[in-house]
VODO-855621 format. One line per 2 residues: number of its first residue (from 1); their letters; for each residue x, z, y of C-alpha. Coordinates in steps of 0.2 Angstrom, whole numbers, plus 5000, padded with zeros to 4 digits. Layout:
NUM	A	X/Z/Y | ...
***
This chain:
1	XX	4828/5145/4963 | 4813/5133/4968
3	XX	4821/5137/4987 | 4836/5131/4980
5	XX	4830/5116/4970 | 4822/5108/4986
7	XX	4837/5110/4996 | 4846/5100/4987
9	XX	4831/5086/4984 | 4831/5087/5003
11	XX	4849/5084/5003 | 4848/5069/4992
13	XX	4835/5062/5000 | 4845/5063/5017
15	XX	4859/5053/5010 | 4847/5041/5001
17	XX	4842/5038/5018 | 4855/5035/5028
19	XX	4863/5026/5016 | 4848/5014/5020
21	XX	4851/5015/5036 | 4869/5009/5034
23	XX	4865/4994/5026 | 4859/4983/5039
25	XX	4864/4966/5034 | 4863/4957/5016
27	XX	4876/4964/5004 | 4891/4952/5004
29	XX	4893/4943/4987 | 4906/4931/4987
31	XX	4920/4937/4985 | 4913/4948/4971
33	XX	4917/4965/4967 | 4934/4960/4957
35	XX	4938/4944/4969 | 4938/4956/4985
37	XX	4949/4970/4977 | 4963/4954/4971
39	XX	4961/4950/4991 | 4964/4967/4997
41	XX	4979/4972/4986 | 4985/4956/4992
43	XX	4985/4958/5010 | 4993/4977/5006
45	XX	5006/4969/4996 | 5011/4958/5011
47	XX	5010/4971/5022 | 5022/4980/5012
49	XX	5033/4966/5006 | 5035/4963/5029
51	XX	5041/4982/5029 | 5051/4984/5013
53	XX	5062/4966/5018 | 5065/4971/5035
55	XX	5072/4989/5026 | 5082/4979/5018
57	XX	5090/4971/5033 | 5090/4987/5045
59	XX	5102/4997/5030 | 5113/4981/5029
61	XX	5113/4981/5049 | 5117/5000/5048
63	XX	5132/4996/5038 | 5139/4983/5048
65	XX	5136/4991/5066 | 5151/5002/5057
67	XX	5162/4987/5054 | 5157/4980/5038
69	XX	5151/4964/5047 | 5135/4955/5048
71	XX	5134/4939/5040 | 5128/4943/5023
73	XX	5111/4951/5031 | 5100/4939/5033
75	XX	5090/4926/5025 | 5085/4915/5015
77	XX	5103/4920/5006 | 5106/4939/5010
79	XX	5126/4936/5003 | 5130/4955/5004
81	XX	5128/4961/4989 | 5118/4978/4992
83	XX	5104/4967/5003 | 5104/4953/4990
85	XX	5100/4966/4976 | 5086/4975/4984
87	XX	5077/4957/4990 | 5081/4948/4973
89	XX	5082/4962/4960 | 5072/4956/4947
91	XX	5067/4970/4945 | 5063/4981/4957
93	XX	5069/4972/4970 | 5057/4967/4985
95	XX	5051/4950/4981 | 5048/4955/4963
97	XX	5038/4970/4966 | 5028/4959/4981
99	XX	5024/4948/4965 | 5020/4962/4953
101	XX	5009/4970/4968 | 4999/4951/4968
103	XX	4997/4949/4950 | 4992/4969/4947
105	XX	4980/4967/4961 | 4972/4952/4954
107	XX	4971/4953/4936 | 4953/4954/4934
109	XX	4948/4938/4943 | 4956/4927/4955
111	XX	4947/4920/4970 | 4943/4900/4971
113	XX	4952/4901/4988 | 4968/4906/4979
115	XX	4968/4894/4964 | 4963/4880/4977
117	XX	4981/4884/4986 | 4991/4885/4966
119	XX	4982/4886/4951 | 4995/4901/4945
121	XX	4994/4908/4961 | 4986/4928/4953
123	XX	4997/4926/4939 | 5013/4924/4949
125	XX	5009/4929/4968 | 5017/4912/4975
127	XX	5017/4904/4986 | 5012/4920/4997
129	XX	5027/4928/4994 | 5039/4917/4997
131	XX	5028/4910/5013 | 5029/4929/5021
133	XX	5046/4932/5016 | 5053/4916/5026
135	XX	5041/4922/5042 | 5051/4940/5040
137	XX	5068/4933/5039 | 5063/4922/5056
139	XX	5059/4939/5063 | 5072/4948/5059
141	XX	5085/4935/5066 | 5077/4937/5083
143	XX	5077/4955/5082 | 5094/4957/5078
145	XX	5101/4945/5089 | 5116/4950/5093
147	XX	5120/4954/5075 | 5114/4937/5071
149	XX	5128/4930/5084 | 5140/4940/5076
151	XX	5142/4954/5089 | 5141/4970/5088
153	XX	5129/4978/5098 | 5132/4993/5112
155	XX	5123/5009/5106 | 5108/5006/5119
157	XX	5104/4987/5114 | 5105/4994/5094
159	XX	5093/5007/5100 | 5081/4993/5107
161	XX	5084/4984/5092 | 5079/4997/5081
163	XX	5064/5001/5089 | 5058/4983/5090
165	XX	5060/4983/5071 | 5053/5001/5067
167	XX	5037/4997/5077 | 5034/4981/5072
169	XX	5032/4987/5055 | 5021/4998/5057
171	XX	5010/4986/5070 | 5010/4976/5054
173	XX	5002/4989/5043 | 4992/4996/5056
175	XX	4980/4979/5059 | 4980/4976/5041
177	XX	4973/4994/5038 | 4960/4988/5051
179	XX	4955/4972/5045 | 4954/4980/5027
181	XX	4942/4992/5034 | 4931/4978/5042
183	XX	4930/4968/5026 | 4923/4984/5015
185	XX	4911/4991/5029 | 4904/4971/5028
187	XX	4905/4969/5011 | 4895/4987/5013
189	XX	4881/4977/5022 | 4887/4990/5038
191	XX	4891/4974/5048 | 4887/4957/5050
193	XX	4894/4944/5040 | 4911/4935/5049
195	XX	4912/4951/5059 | 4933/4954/5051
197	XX	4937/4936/5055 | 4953/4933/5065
199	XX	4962/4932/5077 | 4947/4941/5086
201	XX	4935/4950/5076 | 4917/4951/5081
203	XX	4916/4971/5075 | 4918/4981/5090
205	XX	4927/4995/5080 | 4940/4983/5073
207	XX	4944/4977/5090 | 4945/4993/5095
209	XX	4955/4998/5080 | 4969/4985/5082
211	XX	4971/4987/5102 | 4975/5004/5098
213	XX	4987/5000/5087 | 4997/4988/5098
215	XX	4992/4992/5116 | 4986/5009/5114
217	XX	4994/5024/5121 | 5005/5029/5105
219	XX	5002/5008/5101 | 5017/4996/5097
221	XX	5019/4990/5114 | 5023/5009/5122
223	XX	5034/5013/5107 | 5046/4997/5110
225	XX	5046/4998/5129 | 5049/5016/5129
227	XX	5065/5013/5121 | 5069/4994/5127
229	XX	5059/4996/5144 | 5064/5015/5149
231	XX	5046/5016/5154 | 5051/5035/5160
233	XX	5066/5028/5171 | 5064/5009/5175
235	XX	5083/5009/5184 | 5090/5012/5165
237	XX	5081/4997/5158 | 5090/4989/5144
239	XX	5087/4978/5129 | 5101/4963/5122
241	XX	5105/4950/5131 | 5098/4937/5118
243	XX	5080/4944/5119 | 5070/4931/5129
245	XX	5055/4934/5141 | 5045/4931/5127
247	XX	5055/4948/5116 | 5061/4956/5129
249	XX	5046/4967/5130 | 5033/4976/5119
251	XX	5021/4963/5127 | 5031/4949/5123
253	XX	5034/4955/5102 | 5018/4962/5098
255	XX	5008/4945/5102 | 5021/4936/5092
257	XX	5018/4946/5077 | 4999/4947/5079
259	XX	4999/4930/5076 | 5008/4933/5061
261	XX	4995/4945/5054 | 4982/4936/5057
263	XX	4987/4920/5048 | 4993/4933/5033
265	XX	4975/4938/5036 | 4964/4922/5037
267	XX	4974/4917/5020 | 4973/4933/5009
269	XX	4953/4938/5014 | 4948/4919/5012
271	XX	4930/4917/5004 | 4929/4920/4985
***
């Protein structure tokens, strides 16, 4: 029993320790406790409003590749029906749940840095939402370029366009998960202060973390040109006609929405 009793003071004086030892740094305290929860169920939210809008898009796409047409899936007005109701639902349409998602995640306090941009910003999620939801509707006009033209695509450049959209999505949530994790490892005192801040984060496993997650061997960047590129047999490259240098690669589309991310970023995890 007194064997047993002192492993487990040894135990508890192990994690006492290297708790310690994780806190190297002066605890972060603004934001506070309620402030940084509001700031990261925001930047989840967004994440999730850039996935759930570009569903919306990709099932109305899917409809008119078999001869429905195009022209009521895109933004800002989204005329076929089926699209408008699952962006503008008022329910549980995207934008409304985006909004819901804002206001949940900030209900205990709302950070000066948000009231500073609207004063009802916690209690309605604006302007955010409607500032991501025009950036996704840009992006999925250049995606679906040839949809957008009013074409309908052959079954390879649907296939590059498909992939563009599917990674980019998951590029999206990928870095956000990282820079979340580098905000509550500093706000752990685990890292220095301004460690998380975009678009190049001084944390060395954040970096790491969000080159993975574009350039990386499963990353973004392989995913598109795999499909687009034909990595495995460069003579069968393909991708649509309206892509540009800049989107004709995974090189070219996953710097572009970087950029996004980190401006979604620099805005949602601004100081308390």
């Amino acid at each position: 029993m007194r064997a047993a009793v002192r492993v487990m003071l040894c135990v508890a004086v192990a994690c006492l320790i290297a708790g310690q030892a994780l806190a190297q740094f002066p605890p972060i305290t603004d934001p506070n406790r309620d402030e940084a929860k509001c700031q990261s169920g925001t930047a989840t939210t967004l994440a999730r409003l850039f996935a759930t809008r570009m569903k919306c898009v990709r099932a109305c796409i899917a409809t008119g590749r078999k001869g429905g047409g195009f022209g009521g899936c895109f933004g800002p007005g989204f005329t076929d029906p089926a699209t408008n109701t699952c962006i503008f639902n008022p329910l549980n349409g995207t934008e409304a749940k985006a909004k819901a998602g804002i206001i949940r995640a900030c209900a205990s306090d709302c950070p000066e840095c948000y009231t500073a941009v609207d004063a009802n910003l916690c209690a309605t999620g604006q302007p955010f939402v409607t500032d991501v939801a025009s950036q996704v509707d840009a992006f999925a006009q250049q995606i679906y370029c040839v949809e957008a033209g009013g074409a309908v695509p052959s079954k390879s450049d649907a296939k590059c366009e498909d992939a563009v959209a599917k990674s980019l999505v998951r590029f999206v949530g990928a870095k956000t998960r990282c820079y979340q994790t580098c905000t509550t490892n500093m706000r752990r005192g685990s890292i220095a202060p301004a460690s998380c801040d975009p678009p190049l984060p001084a944390d060395p496993a954040t970096s790491a973390c969000i080159a993975a997650a574009g350039f990386g061997s499963h990353g973004a960047v392989y995913a598109i040109d795999k499909v687009c590129e034909r990595i495995f047999d460069p003579a069968k490259n393909t991708r649509p006609a309206c892509y540009t240098m800049v989107t004709g690669t995974g090189e070219g589309w996953v710097p572009a929405v970087e950029s996004y991310v980190d401006s979604r970023i620099s805005i949602s995890a601004c100081g308390g």
